[in-house]
SEGU-258252 format. One record per atom (N, C-alpha, C, CB): residue number from 1; residue in one letter; z, y, x. Coordinates in steps of 0.1 Angstrom, whole numbers, plus 5000, padded with zeros to 4 digits. Glycine has a CB too. Layout:
BEGIN
R   k r    Z    Y    X
R NUM A    Z    Y    X
...
REM end
This chain:
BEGIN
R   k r    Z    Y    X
R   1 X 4674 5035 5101
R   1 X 4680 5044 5092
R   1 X 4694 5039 5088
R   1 X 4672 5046 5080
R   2 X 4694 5026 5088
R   2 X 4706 5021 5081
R   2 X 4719 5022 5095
R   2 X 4704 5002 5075
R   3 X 4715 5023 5108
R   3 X 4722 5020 5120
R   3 X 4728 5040 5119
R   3 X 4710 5012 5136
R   4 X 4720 5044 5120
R   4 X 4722 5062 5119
R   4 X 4735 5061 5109
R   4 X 4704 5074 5111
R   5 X 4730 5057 5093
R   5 X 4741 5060 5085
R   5 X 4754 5053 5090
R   5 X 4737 5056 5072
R   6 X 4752 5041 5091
R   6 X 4765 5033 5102
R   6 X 4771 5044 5107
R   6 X 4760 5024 5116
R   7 X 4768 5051 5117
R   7 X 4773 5056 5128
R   7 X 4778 5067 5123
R   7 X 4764 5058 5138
R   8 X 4773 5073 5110
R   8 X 4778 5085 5107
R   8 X 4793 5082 5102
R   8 X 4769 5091 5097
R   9 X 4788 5073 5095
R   9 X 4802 5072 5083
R   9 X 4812 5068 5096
R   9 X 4799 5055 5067
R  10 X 4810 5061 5104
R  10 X 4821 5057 5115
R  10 X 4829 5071 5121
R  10 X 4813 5046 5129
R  11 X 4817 5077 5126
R  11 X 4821 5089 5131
R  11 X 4831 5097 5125
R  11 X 4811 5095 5131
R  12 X 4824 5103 5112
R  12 X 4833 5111 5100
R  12 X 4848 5105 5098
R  12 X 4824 5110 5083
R  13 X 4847 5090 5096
R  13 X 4859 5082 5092
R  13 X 4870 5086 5104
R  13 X 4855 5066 5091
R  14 X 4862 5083 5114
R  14 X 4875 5084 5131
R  14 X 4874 5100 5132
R  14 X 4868 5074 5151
R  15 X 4874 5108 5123
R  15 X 4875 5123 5130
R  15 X 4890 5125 5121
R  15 X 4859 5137 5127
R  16 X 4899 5130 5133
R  16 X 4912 5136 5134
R  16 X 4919 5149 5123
R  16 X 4911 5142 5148
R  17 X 4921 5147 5115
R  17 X 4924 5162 5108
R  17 X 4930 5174 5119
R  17 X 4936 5159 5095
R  18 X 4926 5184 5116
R  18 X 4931 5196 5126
R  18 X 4946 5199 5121
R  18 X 4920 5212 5124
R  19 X 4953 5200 5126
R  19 X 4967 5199 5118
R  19 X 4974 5211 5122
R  19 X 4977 5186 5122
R  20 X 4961 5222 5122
R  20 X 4968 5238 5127
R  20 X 4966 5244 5112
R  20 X 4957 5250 5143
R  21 X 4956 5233 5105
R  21 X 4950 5237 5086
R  21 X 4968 5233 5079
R  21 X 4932 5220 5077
R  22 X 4965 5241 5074
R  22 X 4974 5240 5059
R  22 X 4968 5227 5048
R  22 X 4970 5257 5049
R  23 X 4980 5221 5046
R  23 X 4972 5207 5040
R  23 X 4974 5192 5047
R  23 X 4956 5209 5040
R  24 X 4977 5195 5060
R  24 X 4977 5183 5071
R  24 X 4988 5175 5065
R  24 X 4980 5186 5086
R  25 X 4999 5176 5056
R  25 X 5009 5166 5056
R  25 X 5004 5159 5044
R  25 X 5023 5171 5054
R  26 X 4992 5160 5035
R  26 X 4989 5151 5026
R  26 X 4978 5140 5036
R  26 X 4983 5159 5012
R  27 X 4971 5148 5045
R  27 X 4966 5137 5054
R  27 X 4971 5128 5065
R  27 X 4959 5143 5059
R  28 X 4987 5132 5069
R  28 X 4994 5124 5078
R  28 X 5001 5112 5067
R  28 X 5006 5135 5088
R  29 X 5004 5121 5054
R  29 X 5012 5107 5045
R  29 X 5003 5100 5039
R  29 X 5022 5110 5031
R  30 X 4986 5103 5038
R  30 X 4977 5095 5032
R  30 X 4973 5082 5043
R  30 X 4965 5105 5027
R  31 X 4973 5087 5057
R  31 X 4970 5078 5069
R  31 X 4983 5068 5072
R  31 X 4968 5088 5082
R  32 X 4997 5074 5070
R  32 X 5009 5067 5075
R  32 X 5007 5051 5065
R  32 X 5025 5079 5071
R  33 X 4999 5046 5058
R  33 X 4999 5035 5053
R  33 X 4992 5024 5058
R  33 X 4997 5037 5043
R  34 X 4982 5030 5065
R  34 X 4971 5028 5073
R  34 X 4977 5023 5087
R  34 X 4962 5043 5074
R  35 X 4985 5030 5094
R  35 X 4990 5031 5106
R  35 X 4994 5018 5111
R  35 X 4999 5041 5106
R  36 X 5002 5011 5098
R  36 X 5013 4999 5102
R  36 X 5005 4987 5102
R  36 X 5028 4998 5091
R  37 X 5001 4975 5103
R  37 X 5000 4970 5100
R  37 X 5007 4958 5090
R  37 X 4997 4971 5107
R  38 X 5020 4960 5091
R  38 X 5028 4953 5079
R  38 X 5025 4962 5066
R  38 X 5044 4952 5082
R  39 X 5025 4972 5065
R  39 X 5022 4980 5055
R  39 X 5011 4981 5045
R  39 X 5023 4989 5060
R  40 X 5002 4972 5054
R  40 X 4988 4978 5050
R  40 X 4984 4961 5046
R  40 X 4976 4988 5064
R  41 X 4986 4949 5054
R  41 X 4988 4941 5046
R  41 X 4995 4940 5034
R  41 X 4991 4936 5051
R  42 X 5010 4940 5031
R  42 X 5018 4940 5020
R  42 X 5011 4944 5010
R  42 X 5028 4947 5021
R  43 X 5004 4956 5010
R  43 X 4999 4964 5002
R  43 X 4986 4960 4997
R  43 X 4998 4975 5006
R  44 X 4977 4952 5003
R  44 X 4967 4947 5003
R  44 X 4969 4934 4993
R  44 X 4963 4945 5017
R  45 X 4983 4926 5001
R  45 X 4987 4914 4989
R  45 X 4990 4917 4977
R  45 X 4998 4905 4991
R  46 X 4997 4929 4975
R  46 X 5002 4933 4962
R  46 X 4990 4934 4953
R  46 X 5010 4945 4962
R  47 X 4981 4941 4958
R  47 X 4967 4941 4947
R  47 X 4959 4928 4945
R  47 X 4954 4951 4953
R  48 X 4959 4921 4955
R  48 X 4956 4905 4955
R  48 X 4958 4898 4946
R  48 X 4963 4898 4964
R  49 X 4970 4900 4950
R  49 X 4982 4893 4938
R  49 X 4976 4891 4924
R  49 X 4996 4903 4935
R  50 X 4986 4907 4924
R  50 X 4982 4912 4911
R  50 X 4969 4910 4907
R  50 X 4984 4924 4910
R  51 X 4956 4908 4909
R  51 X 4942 4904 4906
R  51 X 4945 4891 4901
R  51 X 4933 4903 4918
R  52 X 4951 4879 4913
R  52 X 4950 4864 4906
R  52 X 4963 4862 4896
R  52 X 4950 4851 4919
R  53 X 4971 4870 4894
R  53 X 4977 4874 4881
R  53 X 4975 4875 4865
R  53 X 4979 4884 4884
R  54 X 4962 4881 4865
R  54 X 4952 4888 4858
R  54 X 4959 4894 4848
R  54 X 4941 4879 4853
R  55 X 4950 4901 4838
R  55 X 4953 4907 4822
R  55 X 4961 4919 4829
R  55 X 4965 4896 4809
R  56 X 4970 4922 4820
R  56 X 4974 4938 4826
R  56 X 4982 4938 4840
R  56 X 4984 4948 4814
R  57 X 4989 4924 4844
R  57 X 4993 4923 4861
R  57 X 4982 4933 4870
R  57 X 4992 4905 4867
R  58 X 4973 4933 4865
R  58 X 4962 4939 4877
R  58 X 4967 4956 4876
R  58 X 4942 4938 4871
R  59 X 4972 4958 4870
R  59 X 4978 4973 4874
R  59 X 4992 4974 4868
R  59 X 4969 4987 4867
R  60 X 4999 4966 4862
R  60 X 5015 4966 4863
R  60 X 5022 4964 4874
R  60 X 5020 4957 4857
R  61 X 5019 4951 4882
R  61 X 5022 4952 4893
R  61 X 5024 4964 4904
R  61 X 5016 4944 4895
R  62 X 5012 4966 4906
R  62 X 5009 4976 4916
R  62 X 5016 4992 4911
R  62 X 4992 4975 4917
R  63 X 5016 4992 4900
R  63 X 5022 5002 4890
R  63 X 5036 5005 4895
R  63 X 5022 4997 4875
R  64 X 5046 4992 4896
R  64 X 5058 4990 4899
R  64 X 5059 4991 4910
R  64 X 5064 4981 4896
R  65 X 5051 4988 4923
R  65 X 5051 4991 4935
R  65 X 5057 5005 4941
R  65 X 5039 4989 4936
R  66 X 5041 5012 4933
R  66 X 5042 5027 4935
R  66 X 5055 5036 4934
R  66 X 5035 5030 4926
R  67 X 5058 5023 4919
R  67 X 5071 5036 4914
R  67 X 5079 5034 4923
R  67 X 5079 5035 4900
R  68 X 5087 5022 4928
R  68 X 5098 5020 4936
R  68 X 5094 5023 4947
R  68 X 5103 5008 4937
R  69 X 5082 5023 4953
R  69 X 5082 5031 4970
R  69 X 5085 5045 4967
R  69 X 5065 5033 4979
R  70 X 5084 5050 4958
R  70 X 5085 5064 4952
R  70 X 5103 5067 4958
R  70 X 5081 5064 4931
R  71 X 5106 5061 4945
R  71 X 5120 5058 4950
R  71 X 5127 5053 4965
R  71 X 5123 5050 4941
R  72 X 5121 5045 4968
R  72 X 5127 5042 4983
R  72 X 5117 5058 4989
R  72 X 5122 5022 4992
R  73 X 5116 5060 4991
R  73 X 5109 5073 5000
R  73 X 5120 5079 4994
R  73 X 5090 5081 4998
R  74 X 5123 5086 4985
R  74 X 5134 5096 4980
R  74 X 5143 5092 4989
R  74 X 5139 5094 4964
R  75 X 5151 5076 4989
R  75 X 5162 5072 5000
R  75 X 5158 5078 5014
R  75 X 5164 5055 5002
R  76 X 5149 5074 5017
R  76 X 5146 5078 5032
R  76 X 5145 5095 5037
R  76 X 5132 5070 5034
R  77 X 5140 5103 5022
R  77 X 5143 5118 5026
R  77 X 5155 5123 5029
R  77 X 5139 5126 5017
R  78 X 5165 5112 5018
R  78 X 5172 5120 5017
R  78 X 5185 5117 5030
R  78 X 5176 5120 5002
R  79 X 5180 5105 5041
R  79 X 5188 5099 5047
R  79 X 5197 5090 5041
R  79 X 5194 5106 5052
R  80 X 5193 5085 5031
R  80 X 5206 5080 5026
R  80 X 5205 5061 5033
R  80 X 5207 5081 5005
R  81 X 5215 5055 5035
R  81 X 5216 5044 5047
R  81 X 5213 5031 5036
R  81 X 5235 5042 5056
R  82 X 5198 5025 5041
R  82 X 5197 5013 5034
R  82 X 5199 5004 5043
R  82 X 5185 5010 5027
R  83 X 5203 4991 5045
R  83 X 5202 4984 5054
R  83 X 5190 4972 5053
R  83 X 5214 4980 5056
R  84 X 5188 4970 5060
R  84 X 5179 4956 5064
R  84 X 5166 4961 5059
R  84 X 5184 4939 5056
R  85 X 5165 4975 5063
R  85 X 5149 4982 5059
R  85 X 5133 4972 5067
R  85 X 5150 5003 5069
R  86 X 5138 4973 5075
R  86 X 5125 4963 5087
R  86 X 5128 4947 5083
R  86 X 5131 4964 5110
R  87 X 5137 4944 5083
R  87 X 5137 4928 5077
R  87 X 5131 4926 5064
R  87 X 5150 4923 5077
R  88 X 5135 4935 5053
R  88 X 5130 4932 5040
R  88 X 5111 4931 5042
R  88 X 5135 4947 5028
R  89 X 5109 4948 5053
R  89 X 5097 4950 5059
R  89 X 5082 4934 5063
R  89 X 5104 4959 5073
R  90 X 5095 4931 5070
R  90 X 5087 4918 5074
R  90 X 5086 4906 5061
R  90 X 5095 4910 5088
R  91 X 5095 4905 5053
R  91 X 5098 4895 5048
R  91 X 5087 4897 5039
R  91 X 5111 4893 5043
R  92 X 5086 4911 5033
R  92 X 5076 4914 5019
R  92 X 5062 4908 5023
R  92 X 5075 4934 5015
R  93 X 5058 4913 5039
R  93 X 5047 4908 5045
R  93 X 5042 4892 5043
R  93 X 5051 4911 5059
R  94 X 5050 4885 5048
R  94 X 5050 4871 5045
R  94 X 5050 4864 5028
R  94 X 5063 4866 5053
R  95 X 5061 4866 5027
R  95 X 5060 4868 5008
R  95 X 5051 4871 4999
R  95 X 5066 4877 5003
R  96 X 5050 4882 5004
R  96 X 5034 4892 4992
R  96 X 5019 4885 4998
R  96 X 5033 4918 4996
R  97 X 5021 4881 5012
R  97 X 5009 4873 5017
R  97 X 5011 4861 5014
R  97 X 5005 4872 5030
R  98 X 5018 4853 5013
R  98 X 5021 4836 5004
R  98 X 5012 4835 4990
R  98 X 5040 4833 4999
R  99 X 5026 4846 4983
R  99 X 5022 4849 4968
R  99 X 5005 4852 4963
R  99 X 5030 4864 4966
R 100 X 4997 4858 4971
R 100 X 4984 4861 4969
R 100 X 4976 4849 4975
R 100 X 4982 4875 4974
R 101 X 4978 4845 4984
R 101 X 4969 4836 4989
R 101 X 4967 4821 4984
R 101 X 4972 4836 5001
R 102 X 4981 4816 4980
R 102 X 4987 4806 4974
R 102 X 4985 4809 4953
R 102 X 5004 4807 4982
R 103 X 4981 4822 4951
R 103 X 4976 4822 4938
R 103 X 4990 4819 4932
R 103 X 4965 4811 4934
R 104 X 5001 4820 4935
R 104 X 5015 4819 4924
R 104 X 5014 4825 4912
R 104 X 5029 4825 4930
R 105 X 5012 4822 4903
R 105 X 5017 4821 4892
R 105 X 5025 4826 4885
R 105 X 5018 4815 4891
R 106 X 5033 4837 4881
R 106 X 5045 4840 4877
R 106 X 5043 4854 4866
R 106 X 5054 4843 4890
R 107 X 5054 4849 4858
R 107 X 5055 4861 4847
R 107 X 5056 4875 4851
R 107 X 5067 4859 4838
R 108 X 5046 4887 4848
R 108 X 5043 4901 4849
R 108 X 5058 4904 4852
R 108 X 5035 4909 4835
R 109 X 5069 4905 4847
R 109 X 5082 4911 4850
R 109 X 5086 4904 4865
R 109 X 5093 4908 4837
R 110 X 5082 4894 4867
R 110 X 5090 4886 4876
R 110 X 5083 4891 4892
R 110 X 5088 4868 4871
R 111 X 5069 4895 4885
R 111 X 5061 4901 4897
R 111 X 5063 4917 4893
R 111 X 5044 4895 4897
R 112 X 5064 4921 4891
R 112 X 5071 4938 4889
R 112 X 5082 4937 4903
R 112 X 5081 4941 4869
R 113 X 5093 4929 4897
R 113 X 5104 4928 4901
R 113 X 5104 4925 4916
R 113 X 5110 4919 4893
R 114 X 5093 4916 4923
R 114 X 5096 4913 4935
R 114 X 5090 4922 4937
R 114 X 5094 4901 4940
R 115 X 5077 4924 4935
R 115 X 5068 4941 4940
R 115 X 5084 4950 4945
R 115 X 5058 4952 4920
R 116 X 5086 4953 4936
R 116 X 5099 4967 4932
R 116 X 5107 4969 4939
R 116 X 5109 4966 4922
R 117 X 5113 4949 4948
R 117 X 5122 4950 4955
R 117 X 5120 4954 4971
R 117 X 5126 4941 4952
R 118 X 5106 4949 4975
R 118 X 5102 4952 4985
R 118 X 5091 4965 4988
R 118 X 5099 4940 4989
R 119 X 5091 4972 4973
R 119 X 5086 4987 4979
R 119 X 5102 4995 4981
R 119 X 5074 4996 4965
R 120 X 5107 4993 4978
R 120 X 5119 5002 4981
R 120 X 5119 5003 4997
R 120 X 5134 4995 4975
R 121 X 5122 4990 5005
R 121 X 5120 4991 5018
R 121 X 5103 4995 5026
R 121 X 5125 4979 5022
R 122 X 5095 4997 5018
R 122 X 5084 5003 5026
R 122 X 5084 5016 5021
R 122 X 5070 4995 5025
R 123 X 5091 5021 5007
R 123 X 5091 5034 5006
R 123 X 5100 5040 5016
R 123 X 5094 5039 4994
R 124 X 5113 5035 5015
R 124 X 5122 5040 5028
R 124 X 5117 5043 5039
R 124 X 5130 5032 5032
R 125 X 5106 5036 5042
R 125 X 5105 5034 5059
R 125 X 5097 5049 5057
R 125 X 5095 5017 5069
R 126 X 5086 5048 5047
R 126 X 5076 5061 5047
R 126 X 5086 5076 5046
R 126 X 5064 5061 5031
R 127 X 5092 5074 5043
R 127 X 5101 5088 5035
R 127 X 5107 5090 5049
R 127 X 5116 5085 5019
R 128 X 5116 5080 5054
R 128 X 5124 5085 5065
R 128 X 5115 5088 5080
R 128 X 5134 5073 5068
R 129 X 5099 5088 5078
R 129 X 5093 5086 5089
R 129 X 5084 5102 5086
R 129 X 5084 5070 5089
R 130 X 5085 5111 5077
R 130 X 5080 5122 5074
R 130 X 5076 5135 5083
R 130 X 5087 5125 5066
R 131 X 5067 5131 5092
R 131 X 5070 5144 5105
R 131 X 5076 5160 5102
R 131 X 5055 5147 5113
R 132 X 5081 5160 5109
R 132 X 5087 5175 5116
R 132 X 5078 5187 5111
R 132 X 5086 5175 5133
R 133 X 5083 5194 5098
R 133 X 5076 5207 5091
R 133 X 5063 5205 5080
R 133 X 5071 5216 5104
R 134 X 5064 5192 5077
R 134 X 5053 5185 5064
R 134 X 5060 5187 5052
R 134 X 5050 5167 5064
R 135 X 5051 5192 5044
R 135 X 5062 5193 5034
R 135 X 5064 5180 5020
R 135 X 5060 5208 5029
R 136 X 5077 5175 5025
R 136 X 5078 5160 5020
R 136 X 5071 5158 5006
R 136 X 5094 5155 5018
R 137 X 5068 5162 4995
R 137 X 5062 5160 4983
R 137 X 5047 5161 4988
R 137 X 5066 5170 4971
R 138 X 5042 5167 4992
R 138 X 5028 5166 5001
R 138 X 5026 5152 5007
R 138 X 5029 5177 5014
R 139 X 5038 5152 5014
R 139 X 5032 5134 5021
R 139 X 5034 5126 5012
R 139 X 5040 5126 5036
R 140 X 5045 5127 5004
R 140 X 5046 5117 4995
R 140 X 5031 5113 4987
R 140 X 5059 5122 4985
R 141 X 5025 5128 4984
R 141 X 5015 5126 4975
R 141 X 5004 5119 4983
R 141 X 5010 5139 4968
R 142 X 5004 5119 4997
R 142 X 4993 5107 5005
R 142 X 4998 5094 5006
R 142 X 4990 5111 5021
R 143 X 5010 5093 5007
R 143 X 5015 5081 5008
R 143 X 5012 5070 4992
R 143 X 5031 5085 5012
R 144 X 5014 5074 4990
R 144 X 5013 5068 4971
R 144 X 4997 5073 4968
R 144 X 5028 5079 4956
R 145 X 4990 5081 4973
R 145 X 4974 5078 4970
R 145 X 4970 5067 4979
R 145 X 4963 5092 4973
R 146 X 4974 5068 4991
R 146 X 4967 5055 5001
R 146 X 4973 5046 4994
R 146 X 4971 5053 5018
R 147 X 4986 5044 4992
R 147 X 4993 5026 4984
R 147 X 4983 5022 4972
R 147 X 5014 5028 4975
R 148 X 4978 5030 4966
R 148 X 4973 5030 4951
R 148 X 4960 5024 4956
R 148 X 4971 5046 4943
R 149 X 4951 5033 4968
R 149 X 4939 5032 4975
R 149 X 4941 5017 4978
R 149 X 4937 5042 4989
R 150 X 4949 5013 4985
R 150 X 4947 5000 4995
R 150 X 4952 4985 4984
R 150 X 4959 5003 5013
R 151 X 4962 4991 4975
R 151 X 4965 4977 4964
R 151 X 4949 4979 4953
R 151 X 4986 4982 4951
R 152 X 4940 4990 4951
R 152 X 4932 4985 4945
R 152 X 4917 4978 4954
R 152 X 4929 4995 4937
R 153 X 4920 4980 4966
R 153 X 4910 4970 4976
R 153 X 4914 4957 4979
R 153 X 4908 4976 4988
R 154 X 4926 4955 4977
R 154 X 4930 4941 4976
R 154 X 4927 4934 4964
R 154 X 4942 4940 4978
R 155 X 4931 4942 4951
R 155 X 4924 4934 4937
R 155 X 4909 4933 4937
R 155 X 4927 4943 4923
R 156 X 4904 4946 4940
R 156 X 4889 4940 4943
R 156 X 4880 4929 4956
R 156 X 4884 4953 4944
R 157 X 4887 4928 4960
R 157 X 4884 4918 4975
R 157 X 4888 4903 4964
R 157 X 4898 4922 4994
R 158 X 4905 4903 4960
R 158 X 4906 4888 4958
R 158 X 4902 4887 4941
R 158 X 4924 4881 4961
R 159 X 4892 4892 4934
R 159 X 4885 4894 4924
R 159 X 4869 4890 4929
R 159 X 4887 4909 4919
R 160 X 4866 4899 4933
R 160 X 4851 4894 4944
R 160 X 4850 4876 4947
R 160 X 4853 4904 4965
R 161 X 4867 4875 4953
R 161 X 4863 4860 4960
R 161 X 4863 4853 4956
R 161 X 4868 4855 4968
R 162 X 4869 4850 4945
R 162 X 4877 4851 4929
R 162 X 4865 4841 4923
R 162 X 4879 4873 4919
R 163 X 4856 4850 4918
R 163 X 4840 4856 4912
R 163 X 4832 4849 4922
R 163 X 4837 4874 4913
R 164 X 4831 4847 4931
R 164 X 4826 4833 4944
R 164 X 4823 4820 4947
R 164 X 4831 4831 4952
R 165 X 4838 4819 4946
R 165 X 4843 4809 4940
R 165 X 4839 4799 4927
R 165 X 4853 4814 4939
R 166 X 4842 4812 4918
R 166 X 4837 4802 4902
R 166 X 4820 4802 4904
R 166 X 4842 4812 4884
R 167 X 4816 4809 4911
R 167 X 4799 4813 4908
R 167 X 4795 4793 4918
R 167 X 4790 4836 4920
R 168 X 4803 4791 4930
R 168 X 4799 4781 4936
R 168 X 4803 4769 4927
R 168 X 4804 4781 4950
R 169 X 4814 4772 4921
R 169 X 4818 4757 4912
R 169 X 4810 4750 4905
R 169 X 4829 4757 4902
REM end
């Protein structure tokens, strides 16, 4: 029974939205976070983070995230020219994975702030990446539900391990 449910949930999960429905651009901007793998890490550390952060970091951080991808997506709709969009891209990757894994330590503003600086370049990249006849506030609203989705599975994962950890000590 448990192998059947397996299979289902896999099934349901890998089925394609029909994109002839009305609605498909909150499912292409809710998946576009999913897609990258720098993206989906970053995002993953940010909730991490923010977990071994603790007290209200567990949703300030990620809070600040949101907002500034918000904003960099605005750049990227509107074309406007950021440079070193992919480099910040990679850098946040390595960074926001240090930061969480390594447990750093740092004052709620200071982690706002780095969050802030490197959602601008992953909002950019989402905004400027908006397919052809979606209508951009629609993806935006998938894009920022998946970021929200995937930074609170990272607080809960490095919380869980967190919680493991102290239970073995």
């Amino acid at each position: 029974m448990k192998r059947i449910a397996l299979i289902a949930t896999l099934v349901s999960v890998s089925a394609t939205p029909a994109f002839a429905h009305a609605g498909h651009g909150i499912a292409s901007g809710f998946l576009h976070p999913f897609l990258g793998w720098d993206h989906l890490i970053a995002m993953l550390a940010v909730g991490a983070w923010a977990a071994t952060l603790g007290n209200r970091a567990i949703w300030a951080v990620p809070a600040a995230f949101v907002s500034a991808m918000i904003v960099g997506g605005a750049f990227g709709m509107a074309r406007i020219e950021v440079p070193f969009v992919e480099t910040m891209i990679l850098i946040s990757v390595l960074v926001l994975a240090v930061l969480a894994l390594a447990r750093i330590k740092l004052p709620i503003w200071s982690g706002m702030a780095i969050v802030g600086l490197f959602a601008l370049a992953h909002g950019y990249a989402h905004g400027a990446e908006i397919p052809e006849g979606v209508s951009a506030w629609v993806f935006v609203e998938g894009f920022v539900a998946a970021t929200s989705l995937i930074h609170a599975l990272g607080a809960v994962t490095a919380l869980a391990v967190m919680k493991m950890k102290a239970v073995r000590a």
